[in-house]
C-alpha positions in Angstrom: 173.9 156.6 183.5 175.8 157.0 180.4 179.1 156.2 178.5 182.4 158.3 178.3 181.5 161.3 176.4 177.6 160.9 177.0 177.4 164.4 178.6 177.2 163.4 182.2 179.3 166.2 183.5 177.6 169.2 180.9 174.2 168.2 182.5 175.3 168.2 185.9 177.0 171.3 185.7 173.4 172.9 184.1 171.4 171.5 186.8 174.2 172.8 190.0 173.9 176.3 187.8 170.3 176.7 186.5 168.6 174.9 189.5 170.6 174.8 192.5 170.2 171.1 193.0 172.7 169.2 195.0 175.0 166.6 193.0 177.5 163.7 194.2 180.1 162.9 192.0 179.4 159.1 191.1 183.5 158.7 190.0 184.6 160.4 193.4 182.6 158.4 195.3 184.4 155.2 193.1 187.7 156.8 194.2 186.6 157.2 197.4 185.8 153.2 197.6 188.8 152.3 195.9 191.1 153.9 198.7 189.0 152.2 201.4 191.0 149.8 202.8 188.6 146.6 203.0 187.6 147.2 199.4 191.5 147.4 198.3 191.6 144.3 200.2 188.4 142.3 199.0 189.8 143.4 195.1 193.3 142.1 196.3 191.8 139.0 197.3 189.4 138.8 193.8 192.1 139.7 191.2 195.8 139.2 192.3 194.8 135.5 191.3 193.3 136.6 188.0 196.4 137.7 186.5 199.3 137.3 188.3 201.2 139.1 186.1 199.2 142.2 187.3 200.7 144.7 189.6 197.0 145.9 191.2 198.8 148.5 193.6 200.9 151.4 192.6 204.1 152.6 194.6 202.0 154.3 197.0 200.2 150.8 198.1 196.8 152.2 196.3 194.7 150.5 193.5 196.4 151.3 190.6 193.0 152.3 188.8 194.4 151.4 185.1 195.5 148.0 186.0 192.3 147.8 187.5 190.6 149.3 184.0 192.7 146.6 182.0 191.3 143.9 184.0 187.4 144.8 183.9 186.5 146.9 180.5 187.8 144.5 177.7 185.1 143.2 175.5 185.7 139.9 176.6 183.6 137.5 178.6 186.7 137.2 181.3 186.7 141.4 181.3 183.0 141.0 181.5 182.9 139.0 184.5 185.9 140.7 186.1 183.7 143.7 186.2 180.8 141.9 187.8 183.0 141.0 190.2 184.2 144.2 190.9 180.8 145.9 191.2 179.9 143.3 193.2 182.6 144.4 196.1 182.4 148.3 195.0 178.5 149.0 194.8 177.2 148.5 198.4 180.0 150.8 199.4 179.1 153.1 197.3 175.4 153.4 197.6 176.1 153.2 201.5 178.1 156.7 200.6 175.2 157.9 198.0 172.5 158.2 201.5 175.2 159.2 203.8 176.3 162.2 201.2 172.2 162.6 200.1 171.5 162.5 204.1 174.0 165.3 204.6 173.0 167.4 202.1 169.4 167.1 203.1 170.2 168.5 206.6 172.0 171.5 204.6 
């Protein structure tokens, strides 16, 4: 819901402040999938043939998230499709961690 820069984090912070509503942090939840072993795994699988030149994990065996970066947000119509793929693996888990996290804070 918007760009680098677009505000995202101002207006969440207004809303936690000036109306009490609950937030979840869309890029934690991202860093939460990315540390989740089946999707380290399914990007493994997707993009250590891509580029084989590209070291995906870092020294402590997790997604090395600029790698990663260079891989999926060139301009490009192969960085284009790269990140298709990737939000193919990484946005059920996610959204399966949106309603668990919404579900928890409901109960609250």
């Amino acid at each position: 819901m918007g760009g680098i820069g677009s505000g995202k984090t101002s207006l969440t912070n207004w809303l936690k402040s000036h109306l009490k509503l609950a937030v979840v942090d869309g890029d934690a939840v991202g860093h939460l999938a990315l540390a989740d072993e089946e999707i380290k795994a399914q990007i493994m699988r997707t993009f250590s043939r891509a580029d084989q030149n590209c070291q995906l994990l870092d020294a402590q065996s997790q997604i090395d998230r600029r790698e990663l970066a260079a891989l999926v947000f060139g301009n490009d119509e192969t960085s284009r499709e790269n990140r298709r793929k990737l939000e193919a693996i990484m946005h059920p888990w996610m959204v399966r961690e949106f309603e668990r996290q919404f579900e928890q804070r409901r109960r609250m």
